[in-house]
C-alpha positions as CSV (number, residue, x, y, z in Angstrom):
1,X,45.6,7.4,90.8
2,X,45.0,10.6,89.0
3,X,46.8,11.8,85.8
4,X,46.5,15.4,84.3
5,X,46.7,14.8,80.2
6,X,47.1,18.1,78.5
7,X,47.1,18.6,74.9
8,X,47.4,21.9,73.4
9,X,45.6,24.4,75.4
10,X,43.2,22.0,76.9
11,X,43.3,18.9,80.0
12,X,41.3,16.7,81.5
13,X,41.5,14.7,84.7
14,X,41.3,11.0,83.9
15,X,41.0,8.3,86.7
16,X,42.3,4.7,85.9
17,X,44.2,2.3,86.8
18,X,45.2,0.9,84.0
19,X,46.2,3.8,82.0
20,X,49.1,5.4,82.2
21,X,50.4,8.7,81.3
22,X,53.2,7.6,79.2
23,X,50.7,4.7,76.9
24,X,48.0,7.1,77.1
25,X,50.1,10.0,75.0
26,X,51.4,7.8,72.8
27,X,48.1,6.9,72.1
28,X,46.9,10.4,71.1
29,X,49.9,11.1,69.7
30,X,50.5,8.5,67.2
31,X,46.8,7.5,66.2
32,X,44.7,7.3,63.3
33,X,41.9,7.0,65.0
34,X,39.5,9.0,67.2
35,X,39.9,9.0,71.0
36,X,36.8,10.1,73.1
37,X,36.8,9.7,76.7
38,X,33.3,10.5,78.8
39,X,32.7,10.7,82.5
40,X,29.7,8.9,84.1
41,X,27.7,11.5,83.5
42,X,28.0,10.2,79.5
43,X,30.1,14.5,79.1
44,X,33.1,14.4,77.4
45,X,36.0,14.9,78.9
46,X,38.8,14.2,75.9
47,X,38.9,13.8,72.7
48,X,41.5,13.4,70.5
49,X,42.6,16.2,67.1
50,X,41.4,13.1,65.1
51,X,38.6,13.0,66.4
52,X,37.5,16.4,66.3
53,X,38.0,16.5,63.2
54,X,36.1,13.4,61.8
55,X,32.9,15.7,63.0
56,X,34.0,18.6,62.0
57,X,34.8,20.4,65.7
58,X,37.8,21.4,67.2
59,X,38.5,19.4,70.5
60,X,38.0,23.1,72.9
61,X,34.0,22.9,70.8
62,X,33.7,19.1,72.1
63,X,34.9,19.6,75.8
64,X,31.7,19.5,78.2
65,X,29.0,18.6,75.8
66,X,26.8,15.6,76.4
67,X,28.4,12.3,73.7
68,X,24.3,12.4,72.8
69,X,24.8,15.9,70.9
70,X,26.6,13.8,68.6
71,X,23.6,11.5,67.6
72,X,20.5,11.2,66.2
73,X,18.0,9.5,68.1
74,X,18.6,6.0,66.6
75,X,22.2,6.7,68.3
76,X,21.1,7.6,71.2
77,X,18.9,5.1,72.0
78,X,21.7,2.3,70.5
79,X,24.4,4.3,72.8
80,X,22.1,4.1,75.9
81,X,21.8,0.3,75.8
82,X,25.6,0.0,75.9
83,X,26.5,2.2,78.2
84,X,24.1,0.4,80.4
85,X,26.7,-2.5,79.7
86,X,29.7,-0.6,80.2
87,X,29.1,0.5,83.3
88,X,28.8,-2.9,84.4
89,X,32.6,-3.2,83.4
90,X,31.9,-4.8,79.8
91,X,34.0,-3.7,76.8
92,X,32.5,-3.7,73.3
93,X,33.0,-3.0,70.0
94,X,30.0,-2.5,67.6
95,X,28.8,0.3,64.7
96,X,27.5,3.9,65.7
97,X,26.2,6.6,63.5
98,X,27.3,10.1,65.0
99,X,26.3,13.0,63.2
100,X,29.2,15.7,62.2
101,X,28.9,19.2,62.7
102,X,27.6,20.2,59.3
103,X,24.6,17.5,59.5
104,X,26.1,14.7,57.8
105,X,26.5,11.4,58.9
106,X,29.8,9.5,60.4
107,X,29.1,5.9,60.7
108,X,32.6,4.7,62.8
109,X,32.9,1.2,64.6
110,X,33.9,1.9,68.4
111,X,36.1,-0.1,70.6
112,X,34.6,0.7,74.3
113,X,36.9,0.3,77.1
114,X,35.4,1.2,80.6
115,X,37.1,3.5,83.1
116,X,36.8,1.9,86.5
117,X,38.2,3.3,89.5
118,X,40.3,1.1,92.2
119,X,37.3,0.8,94.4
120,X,35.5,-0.7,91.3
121,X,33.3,2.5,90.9
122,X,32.8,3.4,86.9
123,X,34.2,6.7,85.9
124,X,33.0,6.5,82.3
125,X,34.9,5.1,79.4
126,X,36.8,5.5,76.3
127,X,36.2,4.9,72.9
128,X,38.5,4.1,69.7
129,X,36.8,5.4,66.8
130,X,37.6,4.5,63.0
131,X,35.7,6.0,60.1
132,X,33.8,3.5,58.0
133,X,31.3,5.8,56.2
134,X,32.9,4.7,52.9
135,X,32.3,1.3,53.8
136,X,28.3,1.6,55.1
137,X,27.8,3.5,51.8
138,X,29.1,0.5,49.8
139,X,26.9,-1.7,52.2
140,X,23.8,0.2,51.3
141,X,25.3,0.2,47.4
142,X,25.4,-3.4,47.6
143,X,22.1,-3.8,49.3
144,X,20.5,-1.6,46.6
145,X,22.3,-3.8,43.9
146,X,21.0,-6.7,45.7
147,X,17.1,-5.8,45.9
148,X,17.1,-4.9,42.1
149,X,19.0,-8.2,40.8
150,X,16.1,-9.7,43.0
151,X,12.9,-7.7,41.7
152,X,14.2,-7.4,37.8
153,X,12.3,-9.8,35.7
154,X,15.3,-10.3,33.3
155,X,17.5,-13.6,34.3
156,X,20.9,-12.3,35.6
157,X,24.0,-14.6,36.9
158,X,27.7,-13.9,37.5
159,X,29.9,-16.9,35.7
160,X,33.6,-17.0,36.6
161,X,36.9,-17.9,34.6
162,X,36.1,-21.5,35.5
163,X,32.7,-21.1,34.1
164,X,31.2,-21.8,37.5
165,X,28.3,-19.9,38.3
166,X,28.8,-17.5,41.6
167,X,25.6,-15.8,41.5
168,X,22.1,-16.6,40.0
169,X,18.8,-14.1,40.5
170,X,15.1,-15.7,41.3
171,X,14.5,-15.1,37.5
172,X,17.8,-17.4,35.6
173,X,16.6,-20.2,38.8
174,X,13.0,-19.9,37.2
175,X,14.2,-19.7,33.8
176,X,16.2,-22.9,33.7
177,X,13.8,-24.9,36.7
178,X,17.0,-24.9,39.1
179,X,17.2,-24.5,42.8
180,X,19.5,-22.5,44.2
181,X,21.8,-25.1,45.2
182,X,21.8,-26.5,41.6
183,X,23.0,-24.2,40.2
184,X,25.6,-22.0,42.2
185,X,29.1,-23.8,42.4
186,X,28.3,-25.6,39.3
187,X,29.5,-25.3,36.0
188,X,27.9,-23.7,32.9
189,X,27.8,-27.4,31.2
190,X,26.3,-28.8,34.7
191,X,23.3,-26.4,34.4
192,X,22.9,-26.0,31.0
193,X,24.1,-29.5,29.2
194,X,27.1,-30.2,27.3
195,X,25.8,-29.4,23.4
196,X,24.1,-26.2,24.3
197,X,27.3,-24.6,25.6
198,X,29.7,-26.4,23.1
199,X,27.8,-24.6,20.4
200,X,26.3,-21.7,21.4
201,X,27.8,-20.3,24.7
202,X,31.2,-20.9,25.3
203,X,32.8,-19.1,21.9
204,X,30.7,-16.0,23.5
205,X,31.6,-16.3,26.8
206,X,35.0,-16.7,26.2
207,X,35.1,-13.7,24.3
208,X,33.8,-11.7,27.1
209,X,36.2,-13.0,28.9
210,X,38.9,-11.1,26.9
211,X,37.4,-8.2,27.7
212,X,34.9,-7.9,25.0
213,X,31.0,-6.5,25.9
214,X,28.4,-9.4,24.3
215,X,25.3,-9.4,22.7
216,X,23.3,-12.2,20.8
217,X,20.0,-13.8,19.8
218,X,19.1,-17.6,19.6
219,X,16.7,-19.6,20.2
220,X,16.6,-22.0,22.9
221,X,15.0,-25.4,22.1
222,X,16.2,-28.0,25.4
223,X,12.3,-28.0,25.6
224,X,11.0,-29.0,22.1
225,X,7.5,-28.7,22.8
226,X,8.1,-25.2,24.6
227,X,11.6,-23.2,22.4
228,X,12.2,-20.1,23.8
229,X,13.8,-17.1,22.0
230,X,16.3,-15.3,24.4
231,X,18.2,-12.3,23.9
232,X,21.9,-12.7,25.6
233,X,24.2,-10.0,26.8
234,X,27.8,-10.8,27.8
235,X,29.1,-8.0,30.1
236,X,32.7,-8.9,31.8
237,X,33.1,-8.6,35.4
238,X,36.3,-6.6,36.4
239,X,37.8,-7.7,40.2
240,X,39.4,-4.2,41.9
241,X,42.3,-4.7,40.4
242,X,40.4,-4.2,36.5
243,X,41.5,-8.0,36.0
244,X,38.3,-10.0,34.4
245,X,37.6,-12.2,36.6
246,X,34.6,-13.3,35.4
247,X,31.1,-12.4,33.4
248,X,27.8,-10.8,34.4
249,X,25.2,-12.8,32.0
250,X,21.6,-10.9,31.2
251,X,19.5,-12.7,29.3
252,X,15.7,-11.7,28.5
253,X,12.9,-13.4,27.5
254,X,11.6,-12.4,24.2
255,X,9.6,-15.4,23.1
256,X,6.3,-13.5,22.7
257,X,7.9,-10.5,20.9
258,X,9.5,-12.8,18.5
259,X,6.1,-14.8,18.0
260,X,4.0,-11.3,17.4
261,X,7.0,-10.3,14.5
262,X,7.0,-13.2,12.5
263,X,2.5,-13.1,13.1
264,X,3.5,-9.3,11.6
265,X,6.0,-10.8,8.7
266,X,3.7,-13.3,7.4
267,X,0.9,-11.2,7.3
268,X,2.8,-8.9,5.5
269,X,3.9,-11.3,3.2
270,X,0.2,-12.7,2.5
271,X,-0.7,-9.2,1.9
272,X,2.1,-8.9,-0.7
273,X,1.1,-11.7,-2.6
274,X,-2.7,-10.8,-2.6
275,X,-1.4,-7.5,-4.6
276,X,0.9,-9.0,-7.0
277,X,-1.8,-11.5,-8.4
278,X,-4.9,-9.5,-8.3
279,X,-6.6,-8.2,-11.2
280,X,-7.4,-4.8,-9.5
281,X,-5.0,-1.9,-9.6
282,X,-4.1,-0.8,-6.0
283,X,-1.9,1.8,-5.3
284,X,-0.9,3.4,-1.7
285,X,-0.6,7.2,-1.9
286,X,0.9,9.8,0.7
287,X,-1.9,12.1,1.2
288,X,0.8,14.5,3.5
289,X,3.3,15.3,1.1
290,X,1.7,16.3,-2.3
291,X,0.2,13.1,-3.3
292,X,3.5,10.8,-3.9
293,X,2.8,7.0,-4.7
294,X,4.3,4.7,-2.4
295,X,3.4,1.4,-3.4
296,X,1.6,0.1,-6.5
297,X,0.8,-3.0,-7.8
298,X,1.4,-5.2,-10.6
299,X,-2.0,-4.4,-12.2
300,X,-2.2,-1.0,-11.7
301,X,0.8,-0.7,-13.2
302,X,-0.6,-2.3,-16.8
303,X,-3.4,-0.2,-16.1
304,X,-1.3,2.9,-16.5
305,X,1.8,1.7,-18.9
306,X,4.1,2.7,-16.5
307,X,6.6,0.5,-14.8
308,X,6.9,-0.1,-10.9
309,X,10.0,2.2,-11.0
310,X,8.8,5.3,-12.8
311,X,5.5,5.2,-10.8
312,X,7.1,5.4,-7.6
313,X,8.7,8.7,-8.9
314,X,5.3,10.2,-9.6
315,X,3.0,11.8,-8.0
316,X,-1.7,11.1,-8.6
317,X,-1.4,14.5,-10.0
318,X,1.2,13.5,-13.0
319,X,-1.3,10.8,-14.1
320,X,-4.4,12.9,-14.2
321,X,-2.9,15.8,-16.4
């Protein structure tokens, strides 16, 4: 059975029994989707306006040319494989990257149909193609997303209205010494004890909830011979709809840093209460701007009869006039 489908200016013969005339217009006619038919020879022999124009052609440019034209070599190699299949009489449906006139890339997912003749001979086939590029490129996003959450050395989990955890990194596992499976599907209070989140989490959290961005310090001591400082950030995660639906926790380690500031602090403060009971005068000078005092001590400043105040609003060069 032959049937002559003309659209526009341009036709192709099309042999099948199963298509008709009548379904196969409709088809072109009413579709959102792309409609390429190829011979056995893999040319093409229709394509539909959509079609066309998801790689930037017009149908007359597509007529002829070779479906490989369309791809890169990863697609043509992919596209060889199944058309081995089709011609065997197997149908299909699976992702192919074709590459659009201007160089950019079309990922679509492709129903395949084969075209077999009434003696059983294949003929080619034809394809239903819908645009997913959108969809690969949030794919790749997520994948992206994924490997840093993975690789970053701060603790990150997703908590939801419930307070059940959703997501957990390698780092919040290590930093509570939880499995996987201990820790996602399980409450906050499961993971992290009753009194902990009582006190210290669940006011924050549930303030983040109401839309509010987080940020604390505190010091976490369910280990007494090993307390932690941790800095917390709160961030509330939005569903697509801009509803919170739940939180995104961060939470860094800042033990060490914490440890070094105070070693700073009280040094400082030894260092203060060396000046103030010593018998010497010591003064700190800036050298820079013309000799100002920045700091003196008690005894230098009964060594000069000035007090603490006026001295710091003098410069060496006042005193040595």
């Amino acid at each position: 059975t032959a049937y002559e489908i003309t659209y526009g200016d341009w036709s192709s013969d099309v042999c099948s029994s199963d298509l008709s005339e009548v379904r196969y217009r409709r088809i072109v006619e009413t579709t959102t989707e792309g409609v390429w038919i190829i011979d056995e020879n893999h040319l093409t022999t229709f394509v539909n306006p959509q079609m066309a124009l998801m790689l930037g052609y017009t149908p007359k440019e597509m007529l002829g040319e070779p479906i490989f034209r369309f791809m890169d070599q990863e697609g043509k190699e992919l596209a060889l494989d199944k058309l081995e299949d089709h011609r065997q009489g197997k149908a299909n449906q699976y992702d192919v990257k074709l590459i659009r006139q201007d160089g950019s890339i079309l990922w679509t997912i492709i129903s395949v149909q084969p075209i077999i003749s009434e003696l059983g001979e294949y003929q080619g086939c034809l394809g239903m193609f819908t645009d997913i590029t959108d969809r690969k490129k949030a794919e790749d996003q997520l994948r992206q997303y994924e490997r840093v959450v993975a690789t970053t050395s701060d603790a990150l989990a997703i908590v939801d209205r419930q307070y059940i955890y959703q997501m957990a990194n390698k780092a919040y596992l290590e930093l509570n010494q939880k499995q996987q499976e201990e820790v996602i599907g399980h409450t906050v209070v499961e993971v992290l004890g009753q009194e902990v989140f009582t006190q210290e989490i669940q006011p924050r959290i549930d303030q983040c909830f109401a839309g509010h961005r987080v940020e604390y310090e505190m010091w976490d001591r369910r280990n007494p011979q090993n307390p932690r400082f941790r800095s917390m950030i709160y961030v509330p995660y939005r569903n697509s709809q801009g509803e919170v639906s739940g939180l995104l926790a961060s939470i860094r380690d800042l033990t060490e840093q914490r440890k070094a500031q105070d070693a700073l602090l009280q040094v400082q403060a030894q260092y203060q209460r060396f000046l103030d009971t010593a018998l010497e005068g010591f003064f700190v000078v800036d050298t820079v701007n013309g000799g100002q005092l920045l700091s003196v001590n008690p005894a230098y400043c009964k060594m000069m009869g000035y007090s603490q105040e006026e001295l710091l609003h003098m410069k060496v060069e006042d005193l040595e006039a």
